[in-house]
C-alpha positions, 0 to 999 in steps of 0.5 A: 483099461478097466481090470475085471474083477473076479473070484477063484472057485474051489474045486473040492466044493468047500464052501467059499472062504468069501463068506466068512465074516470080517475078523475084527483085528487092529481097528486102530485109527489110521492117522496117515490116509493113502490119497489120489494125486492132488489135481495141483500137482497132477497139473504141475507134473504134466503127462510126462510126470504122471503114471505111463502105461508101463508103470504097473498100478497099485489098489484102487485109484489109478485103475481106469487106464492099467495095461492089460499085460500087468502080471498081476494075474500071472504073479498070482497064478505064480503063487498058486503053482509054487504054493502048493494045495490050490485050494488051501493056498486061496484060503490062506490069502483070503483069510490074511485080507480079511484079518486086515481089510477093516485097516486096509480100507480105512488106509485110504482117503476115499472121497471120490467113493471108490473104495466104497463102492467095492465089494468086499470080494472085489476089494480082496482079490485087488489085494491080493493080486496087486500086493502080490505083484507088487512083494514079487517085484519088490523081492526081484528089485532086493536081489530074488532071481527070476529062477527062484521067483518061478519065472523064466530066465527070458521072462518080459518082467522078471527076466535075467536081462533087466535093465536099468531102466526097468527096476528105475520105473518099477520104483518110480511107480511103488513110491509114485502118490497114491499107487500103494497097497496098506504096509497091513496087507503087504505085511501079512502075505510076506508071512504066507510059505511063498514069499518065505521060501524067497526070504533066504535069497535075499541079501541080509545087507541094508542097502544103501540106495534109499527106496531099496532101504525101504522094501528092505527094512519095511517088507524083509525084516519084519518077515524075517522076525515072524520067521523067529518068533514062531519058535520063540516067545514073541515079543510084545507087538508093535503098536499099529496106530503107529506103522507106517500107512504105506511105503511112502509114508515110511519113507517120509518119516525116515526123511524127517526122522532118521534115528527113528525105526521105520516100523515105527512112526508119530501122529501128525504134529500140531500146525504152527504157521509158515514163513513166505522168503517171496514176501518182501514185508516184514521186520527181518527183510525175508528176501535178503535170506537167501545166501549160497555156501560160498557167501556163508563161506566168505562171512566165516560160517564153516560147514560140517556133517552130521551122521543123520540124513534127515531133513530136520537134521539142519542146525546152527552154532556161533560160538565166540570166535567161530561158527559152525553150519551142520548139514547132513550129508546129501547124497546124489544119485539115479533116484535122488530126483525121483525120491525127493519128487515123490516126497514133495508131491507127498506132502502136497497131496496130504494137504498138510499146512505149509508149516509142516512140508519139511522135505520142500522147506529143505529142498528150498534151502538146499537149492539156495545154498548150493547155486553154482559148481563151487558150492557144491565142491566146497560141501562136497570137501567137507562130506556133505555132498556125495555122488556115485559119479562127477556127472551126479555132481555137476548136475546137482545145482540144476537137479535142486532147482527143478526140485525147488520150484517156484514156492518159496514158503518155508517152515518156522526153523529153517526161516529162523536158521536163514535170519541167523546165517543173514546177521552172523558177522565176524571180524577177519582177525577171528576166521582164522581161528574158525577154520 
């Protein structure tokens, strides 16, 4: 179903906060575009795969078939009641949108026209009914009680009888390609005096589940800081060209990169070419590359983690009488699949050359490395692998191979890592001393 648009009229008779101009503020280039779903990997997906009634949807692309019982409308409505004055509430998010809507706008890939073809007030309420839906959930997901969101206790979303499987298909929707709202506009209602009151009702601890990591330190943190700076000196601003587009963007780049601040991020790298493990040409014999644990094992090849769980994070090392493989550690839980689904559908989406789809290169590795139960006990002795369960674990094998596929195209350095693992050979009287 279609949403209608519309717009909250003023009761005192001010004029409309609509007409005010556009404030041209952080016009920087947008180096990471929010885009529709590839059509190939829609394909690939299936119906089971794609957004389901259930899944709440997020600005403009996937607007066409939204449930009519969202909550969009009632979480806006929520943020008049608990707000305060109606009228300055509406100004407030109307001026926030348009102190953005230029970045806002330009953070999405609009070549079927369809955010073109919104009005300036048509594109500003889906902001600011989407965004605000989606930081209440996002808050209640971080540990906001239903209570302190100024819902009831048996309320059919933000009730105190959540299940599992509920947060599991909100997160599935936040992260899911395309669905998103600009980390810009997200940022600047978490500023606005309801989400602030809810601030202090979440857990100062970073989680450790992975998307909750990201609402946490993308969403909470930064409006925590704003709390701090308006009674002291403001710190120099970040730079905008380099904020994470939107959410899933961040959560990219902290799989490619760890170490670095998920506020902050690099442009897009040159594209250096990629290798094809299916094509049997070639100097090195690529289809003798792929060698499970155990059989790196068996060579000699030792294993152990490094703290970083990026993607990148793979190194080899052969030293005169040992070698050593470093993997970060890989953790196994009720999202993995969908993380890494959602990271993989990414990178297609964004029509990135094949060299530069690093969370599909490292899925490929992986789902060679670790082929049976054994390989994942003997990563797992090392700390490499970890599991909130043994089920996780056994079912881990199965899990890379879905993730993997078919595609057997890899980046440039992990090609090179598997020409390294495939020629190391070490005389038996030396592993001994390589244990």
């Amino acid at each position: 179903m279609s949403t209608s648009w519309h717009k909250y009229e003023l009761v005192d008779g001010s004029d409309d906060p609509e007409d005010i101009p556009l404030v041209a503020v952080n016009e920087k280039p947008v180096h990471r575009r929010i885009c529709k779903c590839h059509p190939s990997v829609l394909d690939e997906l299936g119906e089971k795969g794609k957004l389901q009634v259930s899944h709440p949807r997020f600005g403009p692309f996937y607007r066409e078939d939204e449930s009519e019982v969202s909550g969009k409308k009632e979480a806006w409505d929520k943020v008049l009641e608990k707000s305060g004055d109606k009228n300055r509430t509406i100004e407030n998010y109307l001026f926030a949108t348009r102190r953005v809507e230029k970045r806002a706008r330009a953070s999405y890939a609009d070549a079927g026209g369809v955010v073109r073809n919104l009005t300036e007030s048509q594109f500003r309420w889906m902001m600011i009914e989407d965004g605000c839906f989606f930081l209440q959930l996002a808050l209640f997901i971080l540990g906001a009680s239903s209570q302190q969101l100024g819902y009831p206790d048996n309320h059919i979303i933000f009730g105190k009888k959540k299940k599992k499987e509920d947060v599991n298909r909100w997160i599935e929707a936040m992260f899911f390609v395309g669905n998103q709202v600009p980390l810009v506009v997200l940022n600047e209602f978490m500023k606005q005096s309801f989400f602030q009151k809810i601030l202090n009702q979440v857990n100062r601890e970073t989680p450790s589940q992975l998307p909750k990591r990201i609402l946490y330190e993308l969403l909470v943190l930064p409006a925590r800081e704003h709390v701090t700076n308006q009674t002291v000196t403001s710190p120099k601003p970040r730079g905008e060209e380099q904020q994470p587009t939107d959410l899933l963007h961040a959560l990219h780049s902290f799989m490619l990169d760890p170490g670095r601040s998920l506020s902050n991020v690099n442009p897009d790298e040159a594209d250096t070419g990629d290798v094809d493990l299916g094509d049997s040409g070639g100097v090195h014999g690529t289809k003798d590359l792929t060698l499970s644990a155990s059989e790196l094992n068996k060579k000699g090849i030792r294993f152990r983690k490094v703290k970083e769980v990026g993607c990148t994070e793979i190194s080899f090392t052969d030293y005169f009488i040992f070698a050593r493989l470093y993997l970060p550690v890989f953790t196994i839980g009720d999202d993995t699949e969908l993380v890494f689904k959602s990271l993989k559908h990414y990178e297609e989406s964004q029509q990135q050359g094949k060299s530069k789809r690093e969370v599909r290169s490292y899925l490929q590795f992986m789902n060679d490395l670790i082929c049976t139960y054994e390989d994942v006990k003997l990563l797992a002795k090392k700390g490499i692998i970890k599991a909130d369960n043994p089920y996780h674990k056994e079912k881990l094998p199965t899990i890379l191979s879905n993730l993997a596929g078919q595609d057997k195209h890899t980046t440039p350095n992990l090609h090179l890592l598997r020409i390294q693992l495939r020629d190391y050979n070490i005389a038996p009287w030396e592993r001994a001393f390589g244990e």
